[in-house]
N, C-alpha and C positions, 0 to 999 in steps of 0.2 A: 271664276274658278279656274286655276291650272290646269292646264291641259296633260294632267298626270294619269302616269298608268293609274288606273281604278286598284288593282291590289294593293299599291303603297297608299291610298287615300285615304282613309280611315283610319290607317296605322300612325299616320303622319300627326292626325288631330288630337291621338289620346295616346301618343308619348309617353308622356311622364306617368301615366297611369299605367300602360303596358305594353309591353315591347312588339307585340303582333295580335291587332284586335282589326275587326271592323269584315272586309269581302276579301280581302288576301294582303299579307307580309310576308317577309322572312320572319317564317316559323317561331317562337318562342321554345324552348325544349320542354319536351312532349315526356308525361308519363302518365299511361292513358289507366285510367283505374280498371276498364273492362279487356284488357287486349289480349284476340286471339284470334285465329285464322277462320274463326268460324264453324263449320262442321268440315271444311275443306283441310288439305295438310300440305306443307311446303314442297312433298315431291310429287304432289298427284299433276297429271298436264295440265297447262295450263287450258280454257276454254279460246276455241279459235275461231278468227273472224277477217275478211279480208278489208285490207285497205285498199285495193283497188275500187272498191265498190264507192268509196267517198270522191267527189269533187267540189277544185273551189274555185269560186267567181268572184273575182274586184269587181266590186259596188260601190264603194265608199269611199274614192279619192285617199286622200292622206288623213283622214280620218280613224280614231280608235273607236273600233266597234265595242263595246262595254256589256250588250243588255240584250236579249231576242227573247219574244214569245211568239209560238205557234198557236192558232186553234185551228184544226186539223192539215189538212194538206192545202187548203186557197188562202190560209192568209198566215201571212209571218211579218213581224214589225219589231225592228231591230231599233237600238240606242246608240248614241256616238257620243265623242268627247268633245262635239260643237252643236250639240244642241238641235242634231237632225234626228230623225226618223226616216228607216230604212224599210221600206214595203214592200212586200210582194203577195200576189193572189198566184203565184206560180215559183214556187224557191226553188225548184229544181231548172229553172230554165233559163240560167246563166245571167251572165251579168246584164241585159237588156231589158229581164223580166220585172228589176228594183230599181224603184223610184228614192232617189234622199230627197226631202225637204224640212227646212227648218224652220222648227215648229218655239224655237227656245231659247229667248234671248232676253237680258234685261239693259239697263243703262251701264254696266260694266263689260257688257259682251255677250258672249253666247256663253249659257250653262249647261254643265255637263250632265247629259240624261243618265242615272246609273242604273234603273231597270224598269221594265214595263212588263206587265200581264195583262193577257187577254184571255178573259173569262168567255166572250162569244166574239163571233164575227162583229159585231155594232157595240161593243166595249173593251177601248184597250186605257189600258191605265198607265203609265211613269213616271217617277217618280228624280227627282233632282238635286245638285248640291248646295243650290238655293234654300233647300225646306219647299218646294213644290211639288203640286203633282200636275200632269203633263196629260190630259184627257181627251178622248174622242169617243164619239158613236158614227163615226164614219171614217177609220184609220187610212183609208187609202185617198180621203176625197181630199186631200193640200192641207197647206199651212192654217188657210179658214176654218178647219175640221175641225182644230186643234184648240183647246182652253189651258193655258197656264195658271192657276190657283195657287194662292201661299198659305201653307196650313202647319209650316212648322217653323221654330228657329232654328233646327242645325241641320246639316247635311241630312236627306233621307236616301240609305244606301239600296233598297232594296224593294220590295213589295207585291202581295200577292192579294191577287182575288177568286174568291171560290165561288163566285157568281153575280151579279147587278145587285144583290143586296148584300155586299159586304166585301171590301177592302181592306185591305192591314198593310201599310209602309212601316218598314225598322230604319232607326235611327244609329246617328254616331256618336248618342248620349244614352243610347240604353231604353230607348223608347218606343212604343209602338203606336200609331198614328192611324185610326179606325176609322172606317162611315159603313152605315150600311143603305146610302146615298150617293156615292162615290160621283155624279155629277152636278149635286146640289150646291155645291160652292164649300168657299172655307167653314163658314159656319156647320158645315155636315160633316166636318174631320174634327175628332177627338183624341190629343196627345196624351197617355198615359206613360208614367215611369214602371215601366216592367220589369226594367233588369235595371237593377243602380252601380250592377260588379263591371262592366264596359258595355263598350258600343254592340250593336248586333250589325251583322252584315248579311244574314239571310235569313229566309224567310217560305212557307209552304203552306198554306191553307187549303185539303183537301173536300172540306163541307165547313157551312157554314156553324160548326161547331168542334171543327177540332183546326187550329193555327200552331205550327212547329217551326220557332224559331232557332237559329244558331247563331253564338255569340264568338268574342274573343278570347276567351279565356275558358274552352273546351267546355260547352254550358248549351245546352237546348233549353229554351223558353218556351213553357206549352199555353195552350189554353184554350177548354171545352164550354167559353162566353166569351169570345174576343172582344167586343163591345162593355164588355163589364168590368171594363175599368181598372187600375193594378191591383188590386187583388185577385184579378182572375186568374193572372200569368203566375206560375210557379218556374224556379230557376234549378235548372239540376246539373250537373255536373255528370259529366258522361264521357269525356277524352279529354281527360289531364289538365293541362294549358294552353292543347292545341288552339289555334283559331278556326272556328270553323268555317270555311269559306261559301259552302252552298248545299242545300235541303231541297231535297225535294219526295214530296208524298202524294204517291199516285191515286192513294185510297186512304183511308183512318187507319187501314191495318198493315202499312206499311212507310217506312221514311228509309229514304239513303242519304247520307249527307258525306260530303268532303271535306276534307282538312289540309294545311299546310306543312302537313309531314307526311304527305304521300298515303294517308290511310281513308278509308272508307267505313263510314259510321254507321251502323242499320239499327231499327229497329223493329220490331212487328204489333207492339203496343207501345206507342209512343209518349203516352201517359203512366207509364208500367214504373217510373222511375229508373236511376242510374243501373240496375240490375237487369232493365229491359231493353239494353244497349249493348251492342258488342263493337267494338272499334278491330277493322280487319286491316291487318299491317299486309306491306309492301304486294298491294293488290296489281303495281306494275312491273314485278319479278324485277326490280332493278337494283344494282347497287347506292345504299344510300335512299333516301328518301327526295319523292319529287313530288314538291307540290301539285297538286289537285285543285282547279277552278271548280268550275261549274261542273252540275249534273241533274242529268234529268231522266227521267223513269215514267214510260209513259206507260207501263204496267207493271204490274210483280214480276213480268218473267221478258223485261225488256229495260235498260235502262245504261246510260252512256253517260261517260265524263270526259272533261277534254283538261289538259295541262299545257303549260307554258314550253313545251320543244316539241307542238303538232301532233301531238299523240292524242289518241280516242283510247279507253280504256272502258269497253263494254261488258255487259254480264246477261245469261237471259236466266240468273239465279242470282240475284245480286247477294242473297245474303249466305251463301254455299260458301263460302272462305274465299281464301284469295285465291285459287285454283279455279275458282267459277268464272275469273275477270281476266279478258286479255288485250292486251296493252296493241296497238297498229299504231303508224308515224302516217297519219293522212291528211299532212298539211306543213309538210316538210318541217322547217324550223321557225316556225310562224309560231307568234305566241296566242294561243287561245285561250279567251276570256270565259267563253260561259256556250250552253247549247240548250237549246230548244229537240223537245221531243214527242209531235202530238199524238203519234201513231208507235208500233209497233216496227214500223216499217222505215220513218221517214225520223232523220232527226236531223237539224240545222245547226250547224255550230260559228260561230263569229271570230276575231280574230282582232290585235291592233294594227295588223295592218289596212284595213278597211276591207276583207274580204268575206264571204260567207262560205263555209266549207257545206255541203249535205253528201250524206248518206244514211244507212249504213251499205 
């Protein structure tokens, strides 16, 4: 696998199909069926938060960090674009506190891990651009911890778990890749076609009964049986032709997702269909639209995203318009991939240049 940035990746496969699909591209142009500021309005202040309060630690050599999951504040296990695992049981304690080791290699090289979940401390799951997933019940104990399993044909960009009974990895063919066995081997993973309109790049399983994906072509993927196979998954449309780059739901009664047009996606019934979606524009008061990575919401009244020029763009009302969100640079002009958020308190964010930022 190319040692490519993780946003152009997915874009790069379905091409010909569309011009910004997968975990991030250059944007497609956006015309969002639901757009509007929320309950917030364009001249209320913005909500304020300091950037001092973030620091970052080189962990990772020349390595692009891609993937982090936290469960709670002792353990964080991050992903790279060589196939390492990035651990710590202390993320605030500088770069001496992470261990890399590489857990991910085949007869072509090392593959690229593009996200992991950790449902508890003794199960982290990720997933690869081989079609693997990349597992342990002991994430910090080395390389031996580690099981690589092949459970799909195409790239798996993403994946979440809402507990030891039940996994969901999305594909770069529209697919979602189930176990509610997740270290029982290949034969416990189940590839179904859930979305046939493009790839999905993200992915949020709050309980074992509600999974909220995001696709390329402005599209949440729900479904209240994940395991039931593709007719469970319904495909809605909710922001235009954005792509959507990352979901996350802290509970069933709430999802935030971002996109590559600088907007921020909520919903409060996320089964409610396209009418239960508001897409909030320019949630980083800036000119022009700037894409949005990752985000993560480790409650309703707590949730952080990071973008490609260092900036954190937090909300402790994430869905109050774009006046509730305020944009800080804490992490200079470092481009950030995605962040972990298991508390209230404590969120970890990653970087291509092999660094981990925390705060808030």
């Amino acid at each position: 696998m190319p040692q490519t940035h993780r946003k152009f990746l997915l874009a790069a496969i379905v091409l010909p199909v569309v011009a910004a699909c997968g975990s991030a591209s250059t944007p497609a142009s956006s015309s969002p069926t639901h757009s509007s500021s929320g309950t917030g309005n364009a001249t209320s202040a913005p909500a304020t938060s300091s950037s001092a309060a973030w620091t970052t630690a080189h962990v990772d050599g020349s390595n692009q960090v891609v993937g982090i999951s936290c469960f709670g504040t002792s353990l964080c296990v991050a992903v790279d674009s060589g196939g390492n695992v990035v651990t710590s049981t202390n993320p605030t304690g500088g770069t001496s506190a992470w261990t890399v080791t590489n857990v991910d290699s085949d007869s072509g090289g090392h593959q690229e891990i593009l996200g992991m979940s950790c449902p508890s401390a003794t199960l982290c799951v990720g997933v690869d651009g081989g079609g693997s997933t990349v597992i342990s019940s002991n994430p910090t104990g080395g390389a031996s911890a580690w099981t690589v399993t092949k459970v799909d044909s195409n790239i798996l960009s993403a994946v979440s778990c809402a507990s030891a009974s039940l996994c969901v990895g999305v594909d770069a063919f529209g697919n979602v890749v189930t176990s509610s066995n997740p270290t029982g081997g290949a034969s416990a993973w189940t590839v179904a076609d859930a979305d046939a309109t493009t790839a999905i790049g993200s992915i949020s399983c709050p309980s074992t009964t509600l999974c909220v994906a995001g696709d390329g072509k402005g599209n949440v993927v729900t479904s209240t049986n994940p395991t039931g196979g593709a007719s469970a998954w319904t495909v809605t449309n909710v922001d235009g032709t954005s792509n959507i780059s990352s979901m996350s739901c802290p509970s069933t009664n709430l999802c935030v997702a971002t996109d590559q047009n600088g907007n921020v996606v909520t919903s409060t019934n996320p089964t409610g269909g396209a009418s239960a979606w508001t897409v909030i524009t320019n949630v980083e008061h800036a000119v022009g639209s700037v894409p949005l990575g990752g985000v993560s919401c480790s409650s309703a009244n707590s949730c952080a995203a990071v973008d490609g020029s260092g900036n954190a763009v937090t909300s402790t009302n994430p869905t109050g318009g774009a006046s509730a969100w305020s944009t800080n640079d804490v992490a200079g002009t470092d481009d950030m991939t995605t962040v972990s958020c298991p508390t209230d308190s404590l969120c970890v964010a990653v970087d291509y240049a092999g660094d981990v930022i925390t705060g808030p």
